[in-house]
C-alpha positions as semicolon CSV with decimal commas, in nm:
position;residue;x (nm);y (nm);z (nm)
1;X;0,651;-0,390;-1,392
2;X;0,524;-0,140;-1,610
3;X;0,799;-0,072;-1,851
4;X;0,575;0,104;-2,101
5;X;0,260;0,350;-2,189
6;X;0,077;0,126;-2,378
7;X;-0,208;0,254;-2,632
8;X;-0,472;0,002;-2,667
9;X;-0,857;0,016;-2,743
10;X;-1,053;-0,186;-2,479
11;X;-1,416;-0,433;-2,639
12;X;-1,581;-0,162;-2,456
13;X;-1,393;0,160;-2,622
14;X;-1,202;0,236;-2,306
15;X;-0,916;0,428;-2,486
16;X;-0,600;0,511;-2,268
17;X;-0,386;0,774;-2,386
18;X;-0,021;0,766;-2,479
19;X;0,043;1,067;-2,365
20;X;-0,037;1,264;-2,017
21;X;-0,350;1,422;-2,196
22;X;-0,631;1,416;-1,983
23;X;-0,921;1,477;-2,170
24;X;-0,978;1,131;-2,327
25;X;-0,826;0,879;-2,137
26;X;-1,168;0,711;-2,159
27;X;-1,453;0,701;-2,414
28;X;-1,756;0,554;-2,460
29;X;-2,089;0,602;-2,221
30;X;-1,971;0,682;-1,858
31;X;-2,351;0,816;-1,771
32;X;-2,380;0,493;-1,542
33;X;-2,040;0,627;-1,381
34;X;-2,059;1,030;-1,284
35;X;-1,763;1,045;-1,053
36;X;-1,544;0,836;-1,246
37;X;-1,660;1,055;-1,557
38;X;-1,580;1,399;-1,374
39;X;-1,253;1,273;-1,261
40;X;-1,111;1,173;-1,587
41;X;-1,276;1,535;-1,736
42;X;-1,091;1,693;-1,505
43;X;-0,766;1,438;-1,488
44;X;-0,522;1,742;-1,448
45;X;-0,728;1,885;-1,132
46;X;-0,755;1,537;-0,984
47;X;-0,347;1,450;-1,068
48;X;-0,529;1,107;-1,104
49;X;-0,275;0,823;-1,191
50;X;-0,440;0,462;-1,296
51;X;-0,291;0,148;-1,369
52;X;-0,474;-0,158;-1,461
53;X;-0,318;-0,526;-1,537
54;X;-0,561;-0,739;-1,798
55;X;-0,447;-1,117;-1,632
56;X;-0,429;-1,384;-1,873
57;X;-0,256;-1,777;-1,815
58;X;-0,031;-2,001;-2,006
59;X;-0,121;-2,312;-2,039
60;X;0,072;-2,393;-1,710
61;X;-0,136;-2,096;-1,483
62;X;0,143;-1,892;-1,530
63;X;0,025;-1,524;-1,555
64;X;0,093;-1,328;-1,828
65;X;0,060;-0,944;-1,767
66;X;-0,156;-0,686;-2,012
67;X;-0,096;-0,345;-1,920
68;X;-0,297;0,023;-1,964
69;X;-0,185;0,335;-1,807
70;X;-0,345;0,702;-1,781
71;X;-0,142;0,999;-1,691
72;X;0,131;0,781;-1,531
73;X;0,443;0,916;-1,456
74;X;0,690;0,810;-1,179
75;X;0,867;1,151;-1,157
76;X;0,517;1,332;-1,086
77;X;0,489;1,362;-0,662
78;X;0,249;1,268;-0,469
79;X;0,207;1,196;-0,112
80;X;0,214;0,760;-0,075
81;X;0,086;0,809;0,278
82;X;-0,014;0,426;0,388
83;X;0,074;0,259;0,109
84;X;0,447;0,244;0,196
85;X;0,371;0,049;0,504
86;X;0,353;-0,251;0,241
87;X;0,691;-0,272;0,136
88;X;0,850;-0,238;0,453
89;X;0,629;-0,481;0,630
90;X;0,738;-0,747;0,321
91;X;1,128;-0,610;0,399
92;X;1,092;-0,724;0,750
93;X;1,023;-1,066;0,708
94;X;1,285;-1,050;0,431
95;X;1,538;-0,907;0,735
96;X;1,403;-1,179;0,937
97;X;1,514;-1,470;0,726
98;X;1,818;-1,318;0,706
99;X;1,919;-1,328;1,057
100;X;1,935;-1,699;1,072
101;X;1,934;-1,705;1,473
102;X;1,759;-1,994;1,631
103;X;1,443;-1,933;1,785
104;X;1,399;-1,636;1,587
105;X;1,063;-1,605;1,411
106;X;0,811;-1,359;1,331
107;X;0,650;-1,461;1,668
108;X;0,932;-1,368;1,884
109;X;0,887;-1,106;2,083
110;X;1,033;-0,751;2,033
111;X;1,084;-0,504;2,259
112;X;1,192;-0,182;2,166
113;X;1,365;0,069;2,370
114;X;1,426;0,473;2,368
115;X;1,776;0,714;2,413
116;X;1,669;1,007;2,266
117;X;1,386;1,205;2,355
118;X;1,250;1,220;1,990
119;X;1,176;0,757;2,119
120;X;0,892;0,616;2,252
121;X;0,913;0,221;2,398
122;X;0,752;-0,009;2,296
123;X;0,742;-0,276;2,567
124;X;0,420;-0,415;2,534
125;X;0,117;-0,488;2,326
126;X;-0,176;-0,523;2,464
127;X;-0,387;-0,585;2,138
128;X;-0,193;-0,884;2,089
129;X;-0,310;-1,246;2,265
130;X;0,006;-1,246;2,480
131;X;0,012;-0,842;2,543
132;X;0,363;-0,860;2,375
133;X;0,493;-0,723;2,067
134;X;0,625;-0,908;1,777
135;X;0,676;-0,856;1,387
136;X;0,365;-1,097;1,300
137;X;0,143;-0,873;1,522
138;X;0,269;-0,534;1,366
139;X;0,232;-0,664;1,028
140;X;-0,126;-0,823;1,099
141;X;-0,242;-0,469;1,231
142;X;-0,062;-0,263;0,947
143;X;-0,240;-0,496;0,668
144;X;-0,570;-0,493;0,901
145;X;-0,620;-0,090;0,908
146;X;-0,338;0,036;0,884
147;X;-0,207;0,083;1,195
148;X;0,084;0,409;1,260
149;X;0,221;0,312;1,523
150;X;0,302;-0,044;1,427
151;X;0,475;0,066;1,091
152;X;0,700;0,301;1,315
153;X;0,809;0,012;1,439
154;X;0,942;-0,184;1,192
155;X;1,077;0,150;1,062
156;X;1,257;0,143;1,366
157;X;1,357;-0,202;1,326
158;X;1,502;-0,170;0,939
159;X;1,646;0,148;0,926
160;X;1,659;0,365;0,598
161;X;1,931;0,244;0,450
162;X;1,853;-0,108;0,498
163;X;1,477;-0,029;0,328
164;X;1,582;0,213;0,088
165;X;1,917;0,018;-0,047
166;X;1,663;-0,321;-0,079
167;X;1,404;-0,143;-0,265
168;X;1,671;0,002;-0,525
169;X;1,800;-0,366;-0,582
170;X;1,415;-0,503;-0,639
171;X;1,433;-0,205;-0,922
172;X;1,169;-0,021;-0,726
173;X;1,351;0,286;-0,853
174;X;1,081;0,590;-0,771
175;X;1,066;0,517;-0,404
176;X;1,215;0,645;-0,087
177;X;1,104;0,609;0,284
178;X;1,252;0,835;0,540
179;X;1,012;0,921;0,829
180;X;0,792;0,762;1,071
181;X;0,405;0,811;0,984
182;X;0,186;1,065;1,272
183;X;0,510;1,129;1,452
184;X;0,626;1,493;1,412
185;X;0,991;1,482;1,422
186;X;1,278;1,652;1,233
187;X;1,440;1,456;0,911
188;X;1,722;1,417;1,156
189;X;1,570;1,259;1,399
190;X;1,403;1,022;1,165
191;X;1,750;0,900;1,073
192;X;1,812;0,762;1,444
193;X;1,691;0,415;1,513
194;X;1,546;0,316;1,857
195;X;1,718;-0,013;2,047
196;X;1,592;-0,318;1,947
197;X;1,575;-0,626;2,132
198;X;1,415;-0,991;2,096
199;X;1,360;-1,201;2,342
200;X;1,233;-1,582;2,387
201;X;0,938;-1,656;2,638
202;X;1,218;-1,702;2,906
203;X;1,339;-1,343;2,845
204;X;1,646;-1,485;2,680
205;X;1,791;-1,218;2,465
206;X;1,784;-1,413;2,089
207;X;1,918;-1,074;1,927
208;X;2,028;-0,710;2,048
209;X;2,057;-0,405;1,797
210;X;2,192;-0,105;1,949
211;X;2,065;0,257;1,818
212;X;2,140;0,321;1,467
213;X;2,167;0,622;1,260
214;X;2,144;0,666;0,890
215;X;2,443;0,876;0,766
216;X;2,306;0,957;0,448
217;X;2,057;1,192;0,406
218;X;1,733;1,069;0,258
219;X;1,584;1,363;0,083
220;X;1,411;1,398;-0,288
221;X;1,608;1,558;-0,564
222;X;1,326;1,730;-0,716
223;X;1,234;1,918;-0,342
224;X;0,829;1,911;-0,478
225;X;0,585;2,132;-0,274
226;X;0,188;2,054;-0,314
227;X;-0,125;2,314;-0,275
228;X;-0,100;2,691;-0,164
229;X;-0,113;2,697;0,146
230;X;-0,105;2,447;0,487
231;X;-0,138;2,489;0,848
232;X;0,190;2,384;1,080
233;X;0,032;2,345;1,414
234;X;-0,226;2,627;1,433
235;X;-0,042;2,873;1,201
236;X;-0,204;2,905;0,844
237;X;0,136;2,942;0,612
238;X;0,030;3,092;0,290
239;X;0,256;2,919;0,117
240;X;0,294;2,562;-0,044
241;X;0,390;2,245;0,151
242;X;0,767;2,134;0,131
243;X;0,778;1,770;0,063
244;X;1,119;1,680;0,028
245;X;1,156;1,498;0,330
246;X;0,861;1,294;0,285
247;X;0,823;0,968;0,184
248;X;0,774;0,882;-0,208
249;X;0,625;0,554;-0,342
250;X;0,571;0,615;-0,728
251;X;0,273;0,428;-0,827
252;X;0,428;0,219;-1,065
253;X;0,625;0,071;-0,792
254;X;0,350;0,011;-0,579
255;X;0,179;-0,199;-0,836
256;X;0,479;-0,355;-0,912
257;X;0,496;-0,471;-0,520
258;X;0,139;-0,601;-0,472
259;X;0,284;-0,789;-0,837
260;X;0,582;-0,950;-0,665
261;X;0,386;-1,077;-0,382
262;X;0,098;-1,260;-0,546
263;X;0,324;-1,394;-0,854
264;X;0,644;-1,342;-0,727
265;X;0,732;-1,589;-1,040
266;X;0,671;-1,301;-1,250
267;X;0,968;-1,122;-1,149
268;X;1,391;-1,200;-1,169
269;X;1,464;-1,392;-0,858
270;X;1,676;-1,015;-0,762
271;X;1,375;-0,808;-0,797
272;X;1,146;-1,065;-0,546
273;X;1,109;-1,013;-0,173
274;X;1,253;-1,312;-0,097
275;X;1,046;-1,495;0,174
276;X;0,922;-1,809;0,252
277;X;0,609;-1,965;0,150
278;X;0,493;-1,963;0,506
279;X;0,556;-1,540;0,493
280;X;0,422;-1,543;0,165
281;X;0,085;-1,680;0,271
282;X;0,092;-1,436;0,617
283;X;0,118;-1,175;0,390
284;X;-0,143;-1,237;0,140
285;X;-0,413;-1,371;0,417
286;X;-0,338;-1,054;0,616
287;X;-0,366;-0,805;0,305
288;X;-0,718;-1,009;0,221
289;X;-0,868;-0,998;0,611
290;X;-1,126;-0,789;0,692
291;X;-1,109;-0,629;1,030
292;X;-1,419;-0,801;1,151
293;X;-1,229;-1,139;1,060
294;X;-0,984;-1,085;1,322
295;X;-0,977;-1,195;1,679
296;X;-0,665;-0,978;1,801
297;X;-0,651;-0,684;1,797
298;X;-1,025;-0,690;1,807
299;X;-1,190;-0,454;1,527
300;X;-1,552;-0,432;1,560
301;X;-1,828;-0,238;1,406
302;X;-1,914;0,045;1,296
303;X;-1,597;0,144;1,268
304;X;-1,374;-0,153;1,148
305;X;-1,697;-0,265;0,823
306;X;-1,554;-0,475;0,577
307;X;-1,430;-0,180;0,301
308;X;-1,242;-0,024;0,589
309;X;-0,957;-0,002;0,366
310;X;-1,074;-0,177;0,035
311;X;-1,139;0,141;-0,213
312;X;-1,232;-0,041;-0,513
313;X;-1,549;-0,166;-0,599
314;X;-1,697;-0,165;-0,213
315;X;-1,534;0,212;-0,095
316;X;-1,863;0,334;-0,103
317;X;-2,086;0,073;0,053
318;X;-2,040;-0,014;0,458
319;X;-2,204;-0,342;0,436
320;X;-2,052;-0,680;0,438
321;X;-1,825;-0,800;0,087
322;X;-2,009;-1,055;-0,076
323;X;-1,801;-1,383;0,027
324;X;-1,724;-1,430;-0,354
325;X;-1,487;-1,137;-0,362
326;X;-1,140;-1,081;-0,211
327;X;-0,897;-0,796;-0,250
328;X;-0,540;-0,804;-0,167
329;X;-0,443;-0,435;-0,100
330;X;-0,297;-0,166;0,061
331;X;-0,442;0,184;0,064
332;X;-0,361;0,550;0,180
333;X;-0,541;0,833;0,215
334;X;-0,352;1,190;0,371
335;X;-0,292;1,584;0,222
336;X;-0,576;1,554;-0,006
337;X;-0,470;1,191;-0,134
338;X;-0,620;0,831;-0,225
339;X;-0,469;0,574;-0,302
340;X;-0,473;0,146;-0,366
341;X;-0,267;-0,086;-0,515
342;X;-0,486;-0,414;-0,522
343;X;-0,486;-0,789;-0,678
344;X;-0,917;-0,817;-0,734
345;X;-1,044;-1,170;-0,713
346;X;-1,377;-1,328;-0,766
347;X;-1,347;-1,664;-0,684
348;X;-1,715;-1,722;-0,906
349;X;-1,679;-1,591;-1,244
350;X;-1,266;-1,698;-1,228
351;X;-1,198;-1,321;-1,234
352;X;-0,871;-1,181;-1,132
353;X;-0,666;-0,805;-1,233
354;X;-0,446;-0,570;-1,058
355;X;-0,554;-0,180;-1,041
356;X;-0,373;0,067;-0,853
357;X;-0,536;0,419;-0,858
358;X;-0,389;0,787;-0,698
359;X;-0,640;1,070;-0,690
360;X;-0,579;1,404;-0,517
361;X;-0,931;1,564;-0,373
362;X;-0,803;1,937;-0,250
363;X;-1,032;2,170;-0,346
364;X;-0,892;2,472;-0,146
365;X;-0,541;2,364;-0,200
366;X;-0,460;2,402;0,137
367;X;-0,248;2,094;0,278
368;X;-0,381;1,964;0,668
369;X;-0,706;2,216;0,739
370;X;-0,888;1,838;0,713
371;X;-1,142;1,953;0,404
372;X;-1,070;1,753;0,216
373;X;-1,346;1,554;-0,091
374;X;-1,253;1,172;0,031
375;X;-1,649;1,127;0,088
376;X;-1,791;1,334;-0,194
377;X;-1,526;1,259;-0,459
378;X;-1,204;1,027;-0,369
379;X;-1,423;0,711;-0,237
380;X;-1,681;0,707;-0,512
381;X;-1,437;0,753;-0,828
382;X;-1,248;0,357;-0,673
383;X;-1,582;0,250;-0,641
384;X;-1,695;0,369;-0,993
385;X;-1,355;0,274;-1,101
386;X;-1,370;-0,132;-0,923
387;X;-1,724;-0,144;-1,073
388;X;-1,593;-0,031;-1,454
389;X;-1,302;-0,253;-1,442
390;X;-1,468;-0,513;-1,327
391;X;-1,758;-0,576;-1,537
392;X;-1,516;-0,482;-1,802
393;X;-1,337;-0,817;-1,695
394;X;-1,654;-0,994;-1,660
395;X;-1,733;-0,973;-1,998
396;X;-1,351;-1,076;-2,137
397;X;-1,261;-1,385;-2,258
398;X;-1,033;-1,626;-2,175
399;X;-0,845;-1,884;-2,311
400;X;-0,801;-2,068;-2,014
401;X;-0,939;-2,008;-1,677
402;X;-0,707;-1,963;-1,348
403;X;-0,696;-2,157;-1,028
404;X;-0,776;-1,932;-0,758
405;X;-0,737;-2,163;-0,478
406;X;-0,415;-2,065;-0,341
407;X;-0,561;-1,724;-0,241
408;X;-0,823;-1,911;0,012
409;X;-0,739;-1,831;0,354
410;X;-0,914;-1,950;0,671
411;X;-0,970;-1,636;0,826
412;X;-1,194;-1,825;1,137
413;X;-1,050;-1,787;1,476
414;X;-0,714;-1,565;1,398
């Protein structure tokens, strides 16, 4: 976790700041890196955030954590989008292992029901091998690209108070979820739960939830608004967007989660997700697949290329990763907003760090007109960004090297 602003001065005079100055939170020649140099110029305009963890090992491979911030701050809003799709599909398999009911697995399949009119079923799916729905197939396609629909889901599954109270005891403390993603619905009706039902290959119920509803109201304190203006529907409301029914996911706290998954040994046995090594590894080989790697749901080209959702380093560039390379992630990108939280590997040079990166690309200011600079600006400063970090790490030295073999997964034939 990041408990601290740390000022240190990189080998290659990247200076971070300890304050939220934005003028020189780097130094040194950024000619071979323009976007990266006109978003930390202009770090104020951009509301960029940037973490970045230096990895170093004991002599036992245990990690131990460096560090560097600019212009972090877990009070300042902005919109997760995406990226909260992480934790909950981790708290799933964490409510999962909980229910101790025999037969029950992240295989099963789950059929979800509706009794309001704000529901939709879910009965089947038919990108899955069996056309059914389970956990394991919502998480594959939320890790894959992203998927909306299959986060709903395990929305509707958890609940908010079962996702927000778990979060709080994991000391995620600048986080709340409270609404489905691409489903325009009151806050109210984001507090109601669909049916939930699981069912063995006989149709043998295995376990029933009824309809739930949250009786708290999940709702941010500090009521922030972003831009100057946004359309609702086809109306353009000259006036900023209210976000205090909208999901927050500081990015300190999503670093800290793609942390607890790939050393959850890093963290108090309270703050872990606490899953099995079998959903450890689902986890990890799903947030590591590209699309192309997977057999169902089919993702195929030129849509589904390799840096679908892999900002740093590769944001930029459609053609395949270089096999060396693998990035355990999870972006977002909506109202103007970037953002990754990754674990970068090269399994050639021994390399390893964490980087997590926000960046807000509104020129106009006005919230869901879709102009927004994710081409022009927002992908090239992660690429710039991967590239400078990397070949920062590149030339660092280590005292001992790591053993990267636990993060090879067969991706063939899944």
């Amino acid at each position: 976790m990041i408990r601290s602003i740390l000022c240190l001065l990189f080998v290659t005079v990247f200076i971070l700041s300890c304050s939220n100055r934005s003028d020189i939170p780097f130094e040194g020649n950024l000619d071979e890196y323009p976007t990266l140099k006109r978003v930390l110029d202009s770090a104020d305009k951009y509301k960029v955030q940037l973490i970045y963890t230096q990895i170093d090992r004991n002599e036992h491979g245990n990690p131990l954590f460096t560090d560097y911030t600019v212009n972090l701050e877990d009070q300042r809003y902005f919109y997760p989008a995406s990226t909260v799709k992480l934790p909950v599909a981790l708290l799933s398999l964490e409510w999962l292992e909980e229910q101790s009911v025999a037969g029950l697995t992240e295989e099963t399949t789950m059929l979800i029901d509706s009794v309001r009119p704000s529901q939709v079923p879910a009965l089947s799916d038919f990108t899955a091998e069996d056309s059914l729905p389970s956990i394991a197939q919502y998480i594959k396609k939320i890790l894959l690209v992203s998927d909306n629909d299959a986060y709903n889901r395990l929305y509707e599954l958890l609940g908010q108070d079962y996702i927000n109270e778990k979060l709080k005891e994991k000391g995620l403390q600048h986080t709340m979820i409270n609404h489905r993603l691409s489903f325009p619905i009151s806050a109210e009706e984001n507090r109601y739960f669909n049916p939930v039902k699981f069912v063995d290959s006989s149709g043998n119920v295995l376990l029933e939830l009824p309809e739930r509803h949250a009786e708290r109201e999940y709702a941010l304190e500090s009521q922030p608004s972003l831009g100057i203006a946004h359309y609702a529907g086809e109306k353009l409301v000259e006036a900023p967007m209210d976000f205090t029914f909208k999901n927050k996911f500081a990015l300190s706290d999503l670093h800290g989660v793609v942390q607890r998954i790939v050393f959850p040994g890093a963290f108090m046995e309270s703050q872990r997700f606490q899953l099995n090594e079998e959903h450890r590894d689902m986890i990890l080989k799903y947030m590591s697949m590209y699309p192309g790697e997977s057999d169902f749901p089919k993702y195929e080209l030129p849509e589904y290329y390799d840096s679908y959702s892999k900002f740093f380093k590769f944001g930029s560039d459609q053609k395949p990763i270089p096999e060396q390379f693998r990035i355990f992630n999870k972006t977002g990108w909506a109202y103007g907003h970037l953002i990754d939280g990754s674990y970068f590997v090269d399994f050639e040079s021994g390399v390893e760090f964490f980087v997590s990166a926000v960046i807000y690309v509104n020129e106009n200011e006005t919230l869901n007109d879709n102009e927004y600079e994710f081409e022009e600006i927002g992908t090239p400063f992660f690429t710039e960004l991967g590239e400078y970090l990397y070949n920062l790490e590149l030339k660092r030295k280590r005292m001992i090297s790591p053993d990267l073999s636990q993060f090879r997964f067969d991706y063939a034939g899944d």
